[in-house]
C-alpha positions as CSV (number, residue, x, y, z in Angstrom):
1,X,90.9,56.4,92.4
2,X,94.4,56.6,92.2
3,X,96.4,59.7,90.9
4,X,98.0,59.4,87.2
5,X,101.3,59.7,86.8
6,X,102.8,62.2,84.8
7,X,104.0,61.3,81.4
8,X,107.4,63.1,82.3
9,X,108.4,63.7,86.1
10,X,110.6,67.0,85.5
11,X,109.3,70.0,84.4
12,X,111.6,72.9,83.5
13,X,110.5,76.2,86.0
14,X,109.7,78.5,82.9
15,X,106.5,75.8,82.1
16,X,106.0,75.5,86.4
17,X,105.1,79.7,86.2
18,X,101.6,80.6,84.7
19,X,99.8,77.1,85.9
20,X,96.7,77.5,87.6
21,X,96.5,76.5,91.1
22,X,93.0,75.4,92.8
23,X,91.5,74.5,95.8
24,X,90.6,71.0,97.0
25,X,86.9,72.0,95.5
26,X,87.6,73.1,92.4
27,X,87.8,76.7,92.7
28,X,90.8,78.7,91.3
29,X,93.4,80.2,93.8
30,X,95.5,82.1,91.5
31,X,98.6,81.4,89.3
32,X,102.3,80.2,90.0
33,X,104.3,83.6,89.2
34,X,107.5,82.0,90.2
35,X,109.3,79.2,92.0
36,X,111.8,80.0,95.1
37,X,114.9,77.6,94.5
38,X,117.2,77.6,97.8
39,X,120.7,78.1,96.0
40,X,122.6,75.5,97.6
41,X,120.4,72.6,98.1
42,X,118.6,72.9,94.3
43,X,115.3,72.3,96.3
44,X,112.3,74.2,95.3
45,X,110.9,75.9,98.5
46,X,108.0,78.0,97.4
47,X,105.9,78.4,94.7
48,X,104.8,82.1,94.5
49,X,101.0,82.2,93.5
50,X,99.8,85.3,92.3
51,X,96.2,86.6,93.1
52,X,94.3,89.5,92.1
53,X,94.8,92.4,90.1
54,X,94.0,93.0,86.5
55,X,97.2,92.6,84.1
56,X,99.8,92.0,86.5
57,X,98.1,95.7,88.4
58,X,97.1,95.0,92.3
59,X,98.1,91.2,92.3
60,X,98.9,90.2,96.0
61,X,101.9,87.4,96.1
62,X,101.9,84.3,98.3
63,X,104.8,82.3,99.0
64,X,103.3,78.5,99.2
65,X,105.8,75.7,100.7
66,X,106.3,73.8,97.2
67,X,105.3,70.8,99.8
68,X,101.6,72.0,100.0
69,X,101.0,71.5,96.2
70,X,99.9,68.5,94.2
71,X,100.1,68.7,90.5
72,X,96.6,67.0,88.8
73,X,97.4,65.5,85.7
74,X,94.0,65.9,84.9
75,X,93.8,69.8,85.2
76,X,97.2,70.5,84.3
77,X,97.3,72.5,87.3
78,X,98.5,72.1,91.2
79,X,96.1,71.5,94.1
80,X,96.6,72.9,97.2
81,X,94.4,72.3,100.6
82,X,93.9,75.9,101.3
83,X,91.0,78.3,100.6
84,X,90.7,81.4,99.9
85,X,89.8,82.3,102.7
86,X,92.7,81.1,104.5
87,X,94.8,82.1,101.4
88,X,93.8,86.1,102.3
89,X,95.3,85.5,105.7
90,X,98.3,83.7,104.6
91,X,101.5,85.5,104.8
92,X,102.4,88.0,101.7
93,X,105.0,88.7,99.7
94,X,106.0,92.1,98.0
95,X,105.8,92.9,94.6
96,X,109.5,94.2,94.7
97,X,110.8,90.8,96.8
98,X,109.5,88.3,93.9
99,X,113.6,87.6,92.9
100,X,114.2,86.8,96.1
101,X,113.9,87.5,100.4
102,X,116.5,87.1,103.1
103,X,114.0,88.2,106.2
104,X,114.4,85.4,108.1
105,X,111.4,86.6,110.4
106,X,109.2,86.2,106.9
107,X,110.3,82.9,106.6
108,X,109.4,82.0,109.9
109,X,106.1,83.6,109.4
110,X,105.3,81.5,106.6
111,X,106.4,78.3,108.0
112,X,104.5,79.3,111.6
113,X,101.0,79.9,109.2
114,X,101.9,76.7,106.8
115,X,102.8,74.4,109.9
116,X,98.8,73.7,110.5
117,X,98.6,71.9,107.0
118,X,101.4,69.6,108.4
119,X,104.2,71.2,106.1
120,X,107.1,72.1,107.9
121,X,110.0,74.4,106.6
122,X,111.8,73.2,103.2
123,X,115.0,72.5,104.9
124,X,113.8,70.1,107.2
């Protein structure tokens, strides 16, 4: 079965947060909160996917390389080959650091957990 393509290839970031994200099996990971943009480039370098929490109260915040996600046209929603499992070890984010991080060790960290899915850093 081949994938669909999408009707229309962009997508403006304000539609990008709030869509689901799933497993490979079905079952939902969380939500895209917001998209990481590196400022010079204009390439989207993480999709932060909230988890958790009741009304925005106790989420937890991963940075996903935009590189691990698929979008299915189908669920209207990205697919990435993580589970939750390996999503509750996967590098967080804080609350506070949502607009933006310059901790280069983080970076590295995320890259270092994200490199045994085959996705290396966005500026390679």
């Amino acid at each position: 079965m081949t994938a669909k393509k999408p009707t229309h290839p962009l997508i403006p970031a304000d539609r990008v947060n709030g869509t689901d994200v799933y497993d490979k099996s079905g079952d939902k990971l969380g939500k895209i909160e917001d998209v990481a943009i590196e400022k010079v480039s204009g390439q989207v370098a993480y999709a932060i996917l909230s988890y958790g929490g009741v009304l925005g109260l106790g989420s937890k915040y991963y940075p996903l390389p935009w590189k691990l996600l698929k979008f299915d046209e189908d669920k209207r929603a990205y697919v990435a080959p993580i589970t939750q499992t390996d999503l509750d070890k996967a590098p967080a984010i804080d609350a506070t650091k949502l607009s933006g991080w310059t901790d280069e060790a983080s970076r590295e960290e995320i890259h270092s957990f994200y490199a045994g899915y085959g996705i290396g850093p966005y500026w390679i």
